[in-house]
C-alpha positions in Angstrom: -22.0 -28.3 -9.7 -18.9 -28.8 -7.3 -19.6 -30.2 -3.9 -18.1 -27.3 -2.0 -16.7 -29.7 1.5 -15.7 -26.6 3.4 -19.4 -25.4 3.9 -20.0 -28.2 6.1 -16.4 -28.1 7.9 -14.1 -25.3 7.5 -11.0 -27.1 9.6 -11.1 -30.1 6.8 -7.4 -30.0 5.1 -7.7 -33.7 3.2 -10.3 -35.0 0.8 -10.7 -37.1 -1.8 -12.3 -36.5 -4.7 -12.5 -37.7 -8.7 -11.1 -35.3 -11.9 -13.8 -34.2 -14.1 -11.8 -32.2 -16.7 -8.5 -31.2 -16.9 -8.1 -28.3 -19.6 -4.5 -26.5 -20.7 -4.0 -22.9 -20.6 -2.2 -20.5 -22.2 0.0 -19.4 -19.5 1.2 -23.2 -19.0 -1.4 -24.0 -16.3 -3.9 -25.8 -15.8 -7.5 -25.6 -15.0 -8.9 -28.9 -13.2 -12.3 -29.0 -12.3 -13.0 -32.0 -9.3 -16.7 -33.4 -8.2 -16.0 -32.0 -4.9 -13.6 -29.6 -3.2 -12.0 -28.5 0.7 -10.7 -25.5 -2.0 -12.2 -22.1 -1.1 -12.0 -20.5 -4.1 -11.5 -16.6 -4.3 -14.8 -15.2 -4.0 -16.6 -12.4 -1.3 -13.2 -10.3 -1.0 -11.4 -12.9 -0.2 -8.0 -14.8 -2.1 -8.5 -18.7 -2.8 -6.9 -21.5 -0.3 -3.8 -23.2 -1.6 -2.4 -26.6 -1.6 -1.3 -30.0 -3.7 -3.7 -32.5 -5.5 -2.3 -36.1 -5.4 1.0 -34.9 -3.6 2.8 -32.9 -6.7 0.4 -31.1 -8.4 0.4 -27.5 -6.8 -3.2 -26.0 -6.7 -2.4 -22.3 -7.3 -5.6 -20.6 -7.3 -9.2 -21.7 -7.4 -12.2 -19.6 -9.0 -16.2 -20.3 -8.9 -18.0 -19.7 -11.8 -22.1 -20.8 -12.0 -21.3 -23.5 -9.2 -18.2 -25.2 -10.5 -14.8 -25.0 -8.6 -11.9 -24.1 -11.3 -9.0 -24.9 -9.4 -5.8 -23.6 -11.5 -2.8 -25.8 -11.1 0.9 -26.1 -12.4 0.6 -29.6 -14.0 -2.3 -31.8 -14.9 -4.0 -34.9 -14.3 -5.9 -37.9 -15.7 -9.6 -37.8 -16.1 -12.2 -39.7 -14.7 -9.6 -40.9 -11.7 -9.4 -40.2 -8.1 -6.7 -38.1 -6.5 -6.3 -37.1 -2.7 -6.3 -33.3 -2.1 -4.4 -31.3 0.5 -5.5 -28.1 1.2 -2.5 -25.8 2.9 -4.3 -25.7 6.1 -1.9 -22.8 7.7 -2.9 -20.7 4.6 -6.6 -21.3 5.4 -6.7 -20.7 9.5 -5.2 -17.4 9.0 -7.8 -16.4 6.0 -10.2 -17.5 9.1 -8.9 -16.0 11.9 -8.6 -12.8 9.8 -12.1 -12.9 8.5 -13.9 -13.8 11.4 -12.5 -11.1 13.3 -13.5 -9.1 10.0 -17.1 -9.8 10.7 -16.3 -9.0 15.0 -15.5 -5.8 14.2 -17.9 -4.9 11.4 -20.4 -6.3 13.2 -20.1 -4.2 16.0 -19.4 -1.2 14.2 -22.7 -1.2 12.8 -24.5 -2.1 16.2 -22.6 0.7 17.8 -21.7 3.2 15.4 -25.1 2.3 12.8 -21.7 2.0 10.0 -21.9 -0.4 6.4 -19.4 -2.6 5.7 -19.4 -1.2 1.9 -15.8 -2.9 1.0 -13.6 -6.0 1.9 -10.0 -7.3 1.1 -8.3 -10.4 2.2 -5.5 -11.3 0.7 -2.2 -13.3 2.2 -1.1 -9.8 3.2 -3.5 -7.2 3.7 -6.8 -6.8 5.1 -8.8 -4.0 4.6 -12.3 -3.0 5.2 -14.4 0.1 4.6 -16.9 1.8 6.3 -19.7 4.3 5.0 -19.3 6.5 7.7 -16.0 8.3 9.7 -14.9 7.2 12.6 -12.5 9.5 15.3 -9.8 7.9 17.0 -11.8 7.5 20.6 -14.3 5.6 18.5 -11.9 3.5 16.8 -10.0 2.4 19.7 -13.6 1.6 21.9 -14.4 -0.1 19.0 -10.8 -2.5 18.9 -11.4 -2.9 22.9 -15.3 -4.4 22.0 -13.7 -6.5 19.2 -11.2 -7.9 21.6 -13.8 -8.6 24.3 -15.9 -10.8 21.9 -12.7 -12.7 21.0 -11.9 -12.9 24.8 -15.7 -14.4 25.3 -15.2 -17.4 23.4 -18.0 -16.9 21.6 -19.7 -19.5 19.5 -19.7 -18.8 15.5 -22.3 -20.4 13.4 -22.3 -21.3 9.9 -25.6 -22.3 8.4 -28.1 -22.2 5.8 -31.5 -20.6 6.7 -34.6 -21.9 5.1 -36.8 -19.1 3.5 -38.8 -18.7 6.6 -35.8 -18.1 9.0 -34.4 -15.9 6.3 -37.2 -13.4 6.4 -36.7 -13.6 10.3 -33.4 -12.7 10.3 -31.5 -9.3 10.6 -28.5 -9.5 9.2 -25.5 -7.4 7.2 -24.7 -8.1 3.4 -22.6 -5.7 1.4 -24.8 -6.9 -1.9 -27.9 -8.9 -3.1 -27.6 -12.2 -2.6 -28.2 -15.1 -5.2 -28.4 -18.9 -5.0 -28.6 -19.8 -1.5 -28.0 -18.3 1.7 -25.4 -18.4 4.0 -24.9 -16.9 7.4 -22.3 -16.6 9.9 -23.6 -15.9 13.8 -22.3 -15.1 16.4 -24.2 -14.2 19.7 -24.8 -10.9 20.2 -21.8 -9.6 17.9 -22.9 -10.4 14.6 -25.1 -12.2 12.1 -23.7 -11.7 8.3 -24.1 -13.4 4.5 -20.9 -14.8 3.6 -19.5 -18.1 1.9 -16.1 -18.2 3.7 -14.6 -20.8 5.8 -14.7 -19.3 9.5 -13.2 -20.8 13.1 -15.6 -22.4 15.6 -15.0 -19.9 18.6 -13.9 -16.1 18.6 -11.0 -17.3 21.0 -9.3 -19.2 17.8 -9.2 -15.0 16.5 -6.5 -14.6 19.0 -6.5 -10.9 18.8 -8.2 -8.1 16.5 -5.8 -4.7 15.6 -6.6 -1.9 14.1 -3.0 -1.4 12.0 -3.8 1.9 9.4 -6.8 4.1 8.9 -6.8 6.2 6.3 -10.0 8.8 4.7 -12.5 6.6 2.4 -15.0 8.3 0.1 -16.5 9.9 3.0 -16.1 6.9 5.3 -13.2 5.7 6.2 -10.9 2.2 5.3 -9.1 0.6 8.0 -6.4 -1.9 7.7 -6.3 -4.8 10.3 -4.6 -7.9 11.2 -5.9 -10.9 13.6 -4.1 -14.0 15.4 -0.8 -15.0 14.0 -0.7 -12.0 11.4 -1.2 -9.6 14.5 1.4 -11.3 16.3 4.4 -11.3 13.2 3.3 -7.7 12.8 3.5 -6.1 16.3 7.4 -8.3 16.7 8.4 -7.1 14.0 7.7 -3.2 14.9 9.2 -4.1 18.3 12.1 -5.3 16.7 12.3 -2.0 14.9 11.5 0.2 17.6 14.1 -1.9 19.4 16.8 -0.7 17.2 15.7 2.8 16.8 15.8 3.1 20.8 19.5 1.7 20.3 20.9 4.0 17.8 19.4 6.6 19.8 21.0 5.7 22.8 18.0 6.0 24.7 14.3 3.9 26.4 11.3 3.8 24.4 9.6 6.4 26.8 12.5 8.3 26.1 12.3 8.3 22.6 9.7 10.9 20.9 11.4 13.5 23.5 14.8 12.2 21.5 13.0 12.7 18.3 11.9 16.1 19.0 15.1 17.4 20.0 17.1 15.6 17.7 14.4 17.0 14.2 15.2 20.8 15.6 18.4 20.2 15.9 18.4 19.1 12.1 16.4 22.4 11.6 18.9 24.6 12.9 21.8 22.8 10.9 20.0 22.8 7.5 19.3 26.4 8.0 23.0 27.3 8.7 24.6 25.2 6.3 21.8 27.1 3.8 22.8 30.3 4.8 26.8 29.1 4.5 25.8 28.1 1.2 24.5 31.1 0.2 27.1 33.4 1.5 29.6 31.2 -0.2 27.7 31.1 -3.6 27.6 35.1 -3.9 31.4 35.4 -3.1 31.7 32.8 -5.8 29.7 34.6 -8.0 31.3 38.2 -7.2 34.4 36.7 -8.2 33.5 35.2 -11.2 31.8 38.7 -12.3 35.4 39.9 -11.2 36.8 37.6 -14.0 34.1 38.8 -16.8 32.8 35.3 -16.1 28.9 34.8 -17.1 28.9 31.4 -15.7 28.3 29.9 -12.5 28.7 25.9 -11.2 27.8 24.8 -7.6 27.2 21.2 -7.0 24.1 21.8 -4.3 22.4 25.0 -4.2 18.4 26.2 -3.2 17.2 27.9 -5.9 16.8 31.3 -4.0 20.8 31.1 -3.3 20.9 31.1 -6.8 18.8 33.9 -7.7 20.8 36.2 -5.5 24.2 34.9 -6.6 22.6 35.5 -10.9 21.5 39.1 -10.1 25.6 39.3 -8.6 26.4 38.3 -12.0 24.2 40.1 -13.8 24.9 43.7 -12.2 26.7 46.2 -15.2 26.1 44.2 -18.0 23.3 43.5 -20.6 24.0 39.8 -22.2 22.1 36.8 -19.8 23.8 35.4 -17.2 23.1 31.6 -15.4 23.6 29.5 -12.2 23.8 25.9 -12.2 23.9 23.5 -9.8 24.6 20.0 -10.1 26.1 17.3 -12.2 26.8 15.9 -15.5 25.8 12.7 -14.2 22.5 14.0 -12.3 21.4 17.4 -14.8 21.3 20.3 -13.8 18.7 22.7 -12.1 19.4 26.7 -13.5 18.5 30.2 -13.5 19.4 32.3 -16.2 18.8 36.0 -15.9 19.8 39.0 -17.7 18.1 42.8 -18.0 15.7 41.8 -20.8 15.1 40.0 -24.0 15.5 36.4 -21.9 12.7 34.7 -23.3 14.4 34.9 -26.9 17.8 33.8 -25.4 15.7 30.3 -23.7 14.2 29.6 -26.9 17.8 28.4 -28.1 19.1 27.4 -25.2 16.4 25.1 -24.6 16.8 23.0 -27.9 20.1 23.0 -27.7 21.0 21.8 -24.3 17.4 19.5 -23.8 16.2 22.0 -21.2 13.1 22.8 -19.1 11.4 25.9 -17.5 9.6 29.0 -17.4 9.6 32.7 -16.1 10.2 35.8 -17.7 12.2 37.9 -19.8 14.4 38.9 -16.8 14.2 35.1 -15.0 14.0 31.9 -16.0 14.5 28.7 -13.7 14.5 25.4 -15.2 16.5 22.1 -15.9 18.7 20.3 -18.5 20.2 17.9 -19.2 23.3 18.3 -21.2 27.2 18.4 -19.6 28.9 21.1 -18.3 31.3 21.3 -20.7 28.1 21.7 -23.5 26.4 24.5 -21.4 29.6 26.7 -21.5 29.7 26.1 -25.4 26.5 27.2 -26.1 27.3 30.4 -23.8 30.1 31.5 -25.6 28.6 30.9 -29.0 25.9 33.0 -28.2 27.6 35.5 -27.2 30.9 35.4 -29.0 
């Protein structure tokens, strides 16, 4: 079994250590399997630490399986010979700033709200954690103030291995059985949990806990957060886009949803006009193309109820089907084809011949296709020539 080093000191970044096996896969990498590791491989929710073995071998991922570190790498080395490992140590403090604030917050939202931590994901992006139990919005944000007070406090956190008797003293979280030997993270009156991860010394290293997303979770609810240096990126980089929305707006950031508001009715009241221009504009087309014995009707951007009224325009005095379409050769076209009956006989051809879509009734049909304009008024005049 691999001598995991980062159980005993999570800030350890160098080691050496001696290659056991070295074994090709079929991708091109390479599994390499040491006596002892600073790798935290992926295991408990959480991605595997990076980093180099001997100075050019790139550690990619890393994997446990019954005790033994796989550590997956882009080039291999000699057996039975020592090699220096690096791990990427700015990779590894923010997997423990994130998870350690992870454990703040879960922690106390099962002391105050009585919720399981049923899910986890840490990854170099994203974390998420999930909760058995909703949570409102007052609860969530008394919950990020707590979280932020523990990481304010300084607050010791303790990674050890209980003996059996201490174990059966102890009160602490786990999301499922545990098997080989237990490990807990504690800290003082916030939290005691199983877990194998690498974790900072003090709640101050979190730097901050926020709540970014929550979203509705098989009954719970899953929140997505972001701690320390993550936080930070994150919250600059809304600022800077917040930034430049107040600039194009021409306005302050207290100004801004007001801006917003007025600006979205405005939109409102324009789409609606240039929709009712549309329309009025489509059924003139239409009454002159019915002046022309036209059956036919091209718009490059109409609604689909524009288009009804301007096919029943068509349609008025005469017994063959008439259609709308609107837009391209290039895009398709969306249609409505009507006529006084006997429409559903009319589609069946139309649709295999011009690759077409849709459904109504003998009097309606809306749809789409696919073919050019130029194929669509062929099909029309053979039909009815």
């Amino acid at each position: 079994m691999t001598v995991c080093l980062y159980n005993d000191d999570a800030y350890m970044a160098r080691f050496t250590a001696v290659v056991q096996s070295a074994e090709a896969l079929r991708d091109g990498r390479y599994d390499i399997i040491l006596d002892r590791t600073a790798f935290f491989p992926e295991q408990g929710g959480q991605s595997a630490d990076t980093g180099l073995l001997n100075g050019r071998v790139r550690v990619l991922d890393a994997h446990i399986h019954e005790g033994i570190v796989h550590h997956i790498c882009d080039d291999a080395l000699p057996v039975e010979v020592a090699v220096d490992g690096e791990v990427d140590f700015g990779h590894r403090f923010s997997h423990m700033q994130q998870h350690t604030g992870e454990h703040i917050l879960s922690g106390l939202c099962s002391r105050t709200y009585g919720c399981r931590n049923v899910g986890f994901h840490l990854s170099d992006h994203i974390v998420t954690v999930d909760y058995d139990k909703p949570l409102s919005e007052e609860q969530l944000e008394h919950l990020e103030d707590l979280a932020n007070r523990a990481v304010w406090d300084n607050l010791p956190v303790r990674c050890w291995f209980p003996t059996a008797e201490e174990a059966e003293q102890l009160d602490y979280r786990s999301k499922k059985e545990i098997s080989g030997r237990l490990r807990i993270v504690s800290i003082p009156g916030i939290d005691d949990c199983a877990c194998c991860a690498p974790h900072v010394h003090t709640t101050g290293e979190v730097g901050v806990i926020k709540i970014m997303t929550v979203m509705s979770y098989k009954g719970g609810v899953r929140l997505s957060i972001l701690c320390g240096q993550r936080a930070l990126i994150a919250l600059r980089q809304k600022q800077c886009r917040l930034d430049q929305l107040c600039r194009q707006m021409t306005c302050g950031e207290d100004e801004l949803p007001a801006v917003l508001e007025k600006r979205d009715k405005e939109l409102k009241e324009t789409r609606l006009h240039a929709t009712q221009l549309e329309k009025e504009l489509l059924i003139r087309d239409a009454r002159e193309a019915r002046g022309r014995e036209s059956r036919l009707l091209r718009t490059e951007n109409a609604d689909m109820q524009a288009m009804i009224t301007a096919a029943s325009c068509l349609c008025e005095g005469i017994s063959v089907p008439v259609g709308v379409f609107s837009g391209s050769d290039e895009t398709g076209y969306t249609f409505c084809l009507m006529a006084a009956g006997g429409l559903r006989e009319f589609f069946a051809g139309f649709r295999k011949a011009l690759s077409a879509q849709g459904g109504g009734d003998d009097r309606l049909i809306r749809g789409k296709c696919a073919a050019s304009w130029t194929e669509i008024q062929a099909y029309f005049e053979s039909v009815q020539a």
